[in-house]
N, C-alpha and C positions, 0 to 999 in steps of 0.2 A: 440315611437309612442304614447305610453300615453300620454306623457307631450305635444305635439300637440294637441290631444282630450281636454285635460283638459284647453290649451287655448283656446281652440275654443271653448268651453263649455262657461268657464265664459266670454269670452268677448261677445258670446250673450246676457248673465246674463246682465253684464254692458249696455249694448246698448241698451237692451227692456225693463229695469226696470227703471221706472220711478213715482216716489211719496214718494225719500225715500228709507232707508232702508230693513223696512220691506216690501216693494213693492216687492221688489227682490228674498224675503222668496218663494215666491210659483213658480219662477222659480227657484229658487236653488235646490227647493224641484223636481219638473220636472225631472229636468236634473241628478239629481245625484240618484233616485230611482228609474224614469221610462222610461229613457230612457235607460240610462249606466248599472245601478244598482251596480251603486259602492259602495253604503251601504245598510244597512238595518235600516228599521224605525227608530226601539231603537236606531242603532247607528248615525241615525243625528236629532231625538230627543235630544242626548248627546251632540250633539257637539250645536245645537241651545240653550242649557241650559247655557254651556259654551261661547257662541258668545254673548248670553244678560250679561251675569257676568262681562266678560272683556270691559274696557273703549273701546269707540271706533264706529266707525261707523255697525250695526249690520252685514249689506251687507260684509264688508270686512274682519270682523270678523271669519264669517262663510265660506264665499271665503276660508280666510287661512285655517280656522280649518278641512276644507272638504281640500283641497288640501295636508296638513297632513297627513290624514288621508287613501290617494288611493296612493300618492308616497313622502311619508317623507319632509324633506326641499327644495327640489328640485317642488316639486307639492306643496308647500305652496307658494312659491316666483313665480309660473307661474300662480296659480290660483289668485292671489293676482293682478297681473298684469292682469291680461286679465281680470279680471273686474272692474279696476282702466281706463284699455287707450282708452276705448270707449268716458267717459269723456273727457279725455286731447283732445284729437282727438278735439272734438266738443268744444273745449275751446279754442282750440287753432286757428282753423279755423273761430269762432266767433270773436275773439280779430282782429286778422288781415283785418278780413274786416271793425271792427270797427275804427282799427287805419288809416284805406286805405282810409274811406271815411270821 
C-alpha cells in the first residue's frame, strides 16, 4: 500500500509542478512532511542538500532520494516514476495531435 501512496504522491508532484525543478520543491515539501509525514525536516533538509549535489534534474533528484528514503529501492524507482509520467503523458498526447494534424 505504501508504494501506491508514494505513486500517487509524486505523480501529483509531477503534474502540478510547473517552472522547473525547483517549482516542485514546495510540493515535495507538502507532500512528504505535511501531509504523510514520512520525514522530518532535518531529514529532507538532508536529502535536498543531497538532491542539489547530485547531477541531475533537482525534481527527480529528490523524487528518488525521498523514495529512498520511506521504502528502499523499490520507493526510489516508484517515486521516480510517478513524477517522471505526468510529463510523458502530456508529451505524448501533444506529439500525436501534432503529428495528426
Amino acid at each position: 500500500m505504501i508504494y501506491l501512496e508514494i505513486f500517487l504522491s509524486f505523480f501529483q508532484i509531477g503534474l502540478f509542478s510547473f517552472g522547473g525543478g525547483y517549482a516542485a520543491l514546495p510540493l515535495i515539501e507538502a507532500q512528504v512532511l505535511e501531509i504523510h509525514n514520512w520525514l522530518t525536516v532535518e531529514e529532507f533538509a538532508d536529502l535536498l542538500t543531497i538532491s542539489q549535489m547530485t547531477p541531475g534534474p533537482i525534481a527527480i533528484n529528490a523524487s528518488t532520494f525521498v523514495g529512498t528514503k520511506i521504502a528502499g529501492l523499490p520507493g526510489a524507482v516508484i517515486a521516480t516514476i510517478g513524477c517522471v509520467t505526468p510529463s510523458c503523458i502530456i508529451v505524448l498526447i501533444l506529439s500525436y495531435y501534432y503529428f495528426k494534424y
